[in-house]
C-alpha positions in Angstrom: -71.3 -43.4 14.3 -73.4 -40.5 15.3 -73.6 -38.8 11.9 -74.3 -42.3 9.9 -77.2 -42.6 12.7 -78.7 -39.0 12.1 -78.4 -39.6 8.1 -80.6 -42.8 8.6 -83.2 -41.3 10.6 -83.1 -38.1 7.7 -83.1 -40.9 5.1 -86.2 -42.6 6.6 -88.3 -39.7 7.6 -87.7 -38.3 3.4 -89.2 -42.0 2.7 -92.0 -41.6 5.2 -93.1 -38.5 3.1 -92.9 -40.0 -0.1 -95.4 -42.9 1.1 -98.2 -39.8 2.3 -97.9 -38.4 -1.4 -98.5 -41.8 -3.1 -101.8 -43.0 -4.3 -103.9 -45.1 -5.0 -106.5 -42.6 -6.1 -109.4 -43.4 -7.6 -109.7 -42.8 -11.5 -111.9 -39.7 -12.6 -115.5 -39.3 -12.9 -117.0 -41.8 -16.1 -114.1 -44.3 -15.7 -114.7 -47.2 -15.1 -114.0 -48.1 -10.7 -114.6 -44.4 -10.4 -116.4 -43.1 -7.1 -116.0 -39.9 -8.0 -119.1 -37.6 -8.9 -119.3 -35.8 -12.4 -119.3 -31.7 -12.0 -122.7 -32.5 -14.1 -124.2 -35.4 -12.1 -127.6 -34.3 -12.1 -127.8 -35.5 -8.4 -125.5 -32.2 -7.5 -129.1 -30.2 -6.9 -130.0 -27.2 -5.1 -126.6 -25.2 -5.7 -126.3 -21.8 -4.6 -129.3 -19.2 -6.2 -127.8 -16.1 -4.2 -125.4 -14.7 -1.8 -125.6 -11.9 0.6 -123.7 -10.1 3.2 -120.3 -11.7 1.3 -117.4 -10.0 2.4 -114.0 -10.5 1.7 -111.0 -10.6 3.9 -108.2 -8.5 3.7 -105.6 -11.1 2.2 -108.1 -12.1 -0.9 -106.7 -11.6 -4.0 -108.8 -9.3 -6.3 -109.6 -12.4 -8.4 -111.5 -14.3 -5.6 -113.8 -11.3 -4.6 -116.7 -12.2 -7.3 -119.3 -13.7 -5.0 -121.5 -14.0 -8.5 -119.0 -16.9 -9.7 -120.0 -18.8 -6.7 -123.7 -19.5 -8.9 -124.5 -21.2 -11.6 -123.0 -24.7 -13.1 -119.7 -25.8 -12.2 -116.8 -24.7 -14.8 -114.5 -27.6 -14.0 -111.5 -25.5 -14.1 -109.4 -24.4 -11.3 -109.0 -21.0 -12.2 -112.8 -20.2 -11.0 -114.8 -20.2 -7.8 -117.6 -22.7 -9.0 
């Protein structure tokens, strides 16, 4: 009796996590019932012009210590800071 309790409770707390993960989201930028915000919405204004005093911590990989790709227009990847 024991065990079949302790498998119920492991059975319901995998479900619980499986209902975090699920949606709804809403659909991307331009869709129609989108609230999200286009990486080129011309509303996104005063973006970073310069950085200073940047300095990375020890655990940043190599990739990630180019302050300079923190300027400029969004990329819309996520392989780049901006």
């Amino acid at each position: 009796m024991n065990t079949a309790i302790k498998s119920f409770v492991l059975v319901m707390i995998g479900n619980l996590n499986l209902v975090a993960a699920a949606g709804p989201y809403a659909p991307a930028a331009g869709q129609v019932g989108s609230t999200a915000i286009s990486r080129d919405d011309p509303n996104i204004i005063a973006w970073a012009d310069n950085w200073c005093d940047y300095i990375a911590g020890a655990y940043v990989d190599t990739q990630w210590q180019t302050p300079e790709k923190a300027l400029g227009a969004a990329e819309g990847t996520s392989y780049d800071i901006v």
